[in-house]
C-alpha positions in Angstrom: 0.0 0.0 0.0 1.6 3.3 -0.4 2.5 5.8 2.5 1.5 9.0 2.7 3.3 10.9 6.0 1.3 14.3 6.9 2.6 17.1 9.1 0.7 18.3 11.9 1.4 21.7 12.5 -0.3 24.2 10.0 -1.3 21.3 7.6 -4.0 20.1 9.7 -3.6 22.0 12.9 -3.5 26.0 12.8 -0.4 26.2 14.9 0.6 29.6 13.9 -2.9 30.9 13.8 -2.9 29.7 17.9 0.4 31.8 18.4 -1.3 35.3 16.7 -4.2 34.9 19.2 -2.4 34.5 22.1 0.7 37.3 20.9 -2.3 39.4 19.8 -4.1 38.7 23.4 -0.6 39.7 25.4 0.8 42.2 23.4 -2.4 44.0 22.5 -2.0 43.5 18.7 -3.7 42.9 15.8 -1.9 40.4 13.6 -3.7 38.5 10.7 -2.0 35.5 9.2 -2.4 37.6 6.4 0.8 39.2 8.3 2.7 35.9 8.0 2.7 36.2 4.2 6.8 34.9 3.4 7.6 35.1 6.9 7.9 33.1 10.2 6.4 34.9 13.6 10.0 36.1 14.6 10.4 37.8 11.6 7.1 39.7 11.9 7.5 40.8 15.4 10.8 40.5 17.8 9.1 39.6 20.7 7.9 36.0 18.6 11.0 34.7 19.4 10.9 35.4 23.0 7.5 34.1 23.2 6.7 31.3 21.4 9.0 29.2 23.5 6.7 29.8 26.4 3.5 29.3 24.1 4.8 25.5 23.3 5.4 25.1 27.1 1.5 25.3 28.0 0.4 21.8 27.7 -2.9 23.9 26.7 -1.7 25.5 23.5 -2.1 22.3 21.3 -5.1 21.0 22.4 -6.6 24.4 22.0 -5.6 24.1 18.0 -8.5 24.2 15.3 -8.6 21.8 12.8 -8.0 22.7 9.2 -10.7 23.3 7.1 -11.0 19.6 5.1 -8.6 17.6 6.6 -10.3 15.4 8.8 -12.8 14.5 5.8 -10.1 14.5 3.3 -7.6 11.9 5.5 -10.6 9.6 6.4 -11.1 9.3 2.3 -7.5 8.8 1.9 -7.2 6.3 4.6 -9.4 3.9 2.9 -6.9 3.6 -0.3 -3.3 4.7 1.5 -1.4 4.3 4.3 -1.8 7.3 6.2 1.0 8.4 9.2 0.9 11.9 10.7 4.8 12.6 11.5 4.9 15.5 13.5 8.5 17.1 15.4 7.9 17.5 18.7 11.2 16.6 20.4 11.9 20.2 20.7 9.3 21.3 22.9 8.9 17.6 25.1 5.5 18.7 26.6 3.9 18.6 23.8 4.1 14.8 23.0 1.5 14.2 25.0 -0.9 17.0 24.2 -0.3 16.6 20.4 -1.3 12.5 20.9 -4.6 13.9 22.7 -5.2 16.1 20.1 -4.8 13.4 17.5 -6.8 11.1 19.1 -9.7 13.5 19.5 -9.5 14.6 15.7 -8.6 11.7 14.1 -9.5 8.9 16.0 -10.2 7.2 12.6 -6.6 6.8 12.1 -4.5 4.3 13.9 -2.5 5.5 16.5 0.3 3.3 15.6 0.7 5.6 12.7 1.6 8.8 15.1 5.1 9.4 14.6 6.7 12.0 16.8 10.5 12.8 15.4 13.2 15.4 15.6 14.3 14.3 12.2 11.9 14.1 9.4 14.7 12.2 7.2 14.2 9.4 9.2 10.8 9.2 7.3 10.2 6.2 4.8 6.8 7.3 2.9 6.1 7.3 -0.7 4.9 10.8 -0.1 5.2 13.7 2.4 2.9 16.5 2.8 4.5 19.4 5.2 4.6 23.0 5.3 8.3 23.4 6.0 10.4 23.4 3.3 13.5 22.4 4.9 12.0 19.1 6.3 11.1 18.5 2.4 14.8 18.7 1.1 15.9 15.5 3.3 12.7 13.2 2.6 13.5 10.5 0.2 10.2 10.3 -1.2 8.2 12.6 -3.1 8.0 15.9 -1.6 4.6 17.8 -1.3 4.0 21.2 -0.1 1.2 21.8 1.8 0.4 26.0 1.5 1.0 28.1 4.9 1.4 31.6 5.2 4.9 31.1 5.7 5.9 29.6 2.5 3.9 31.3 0.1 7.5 32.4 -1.3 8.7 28.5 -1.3 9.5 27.0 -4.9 10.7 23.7 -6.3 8.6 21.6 -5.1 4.3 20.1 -5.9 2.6 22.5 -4.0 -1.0 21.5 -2.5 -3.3 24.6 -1.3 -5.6 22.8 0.8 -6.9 20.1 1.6 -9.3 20.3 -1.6 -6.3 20.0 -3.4 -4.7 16.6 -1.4 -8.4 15.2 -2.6 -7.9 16.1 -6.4 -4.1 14.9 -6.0 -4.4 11.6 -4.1 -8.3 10.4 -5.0 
């Protein structure tokens, strides 16, 4: 069967639209992730980088995450002709292995938890296909790489890029 690994963070959780609220909450802003457009947080604002650290470290901040729009319906399809993993770092901020599992579990509890891979290192990946948003985790990956649109990337070239999760459907189905 082939393998399709999926990122979780801003492919089919809004991680970065979790880190406006609360920035925009503390700070008394008003960013948009129309904001984000080619950059990362810490190149819209300084005080990202000094911040988003403590974000991760609130065991509440990724079970709080909304789904993205299609996803949910979009993997359950793909699940019924593909092997489906969600591969997801989370080494780098420890505390949120556990709330990122919860999170699964409550969004996705069609998929097979088995297929949950928590990693540093996406390279380690062995998938016919990976859909991510970061670039950089793309370059390594053995497979075929797939691009999954953020506002982060929008600037991001060489490589299949997939919109939304309409697009994974017209792609994979």
């Amino acid at each position: 069967m082939i393998r399709i690994a999926i990122d979780m963070d801003e492919v089919i959780s809004h991680f970065s639209t979790k880190c406006l609220e609360l920035f925009n909450e503390e700070f008394q802003e008003n960013y948009t992730p129309q904001h984000l457009q080619g950059k990362k947080l810490a190149d819209l604002d300084d005080r990202f980088e000094m911040k988003v650290d403590q974000y991760l470290d609130n065991e509440s901040f990724f079970l709080e995450l909304e789904v993205i729009k299609d996803s949910q319906e979009v993997i359950k399809e793909l699940s019924a002709q593909y092997e489906i993993y969600i591969v997801t770092a989370a080494m780098e901020f420890p505390a949120s292995l556990a709330p990122k599992y919860q999170w699964l579990k409550k969004h996705f509890s069609f998929l097979n938890e088995k297929n949950f891979v928590f990693c540093g290192d996406k390279s380690i990946i062995h998938a016919d296909y990976l859909i991510d948003d970061t670039p950089s985790n793309l370059e390594a990956f053995q497979g075929r790489p797939m691009l999954f649109t953020a506002p982060h990337n929008t600037n991001a070239t060489g490589y299949t890029r997939l919109n939304n999760w309409k697009e994974v459907a017209d792609y994979f189905l």
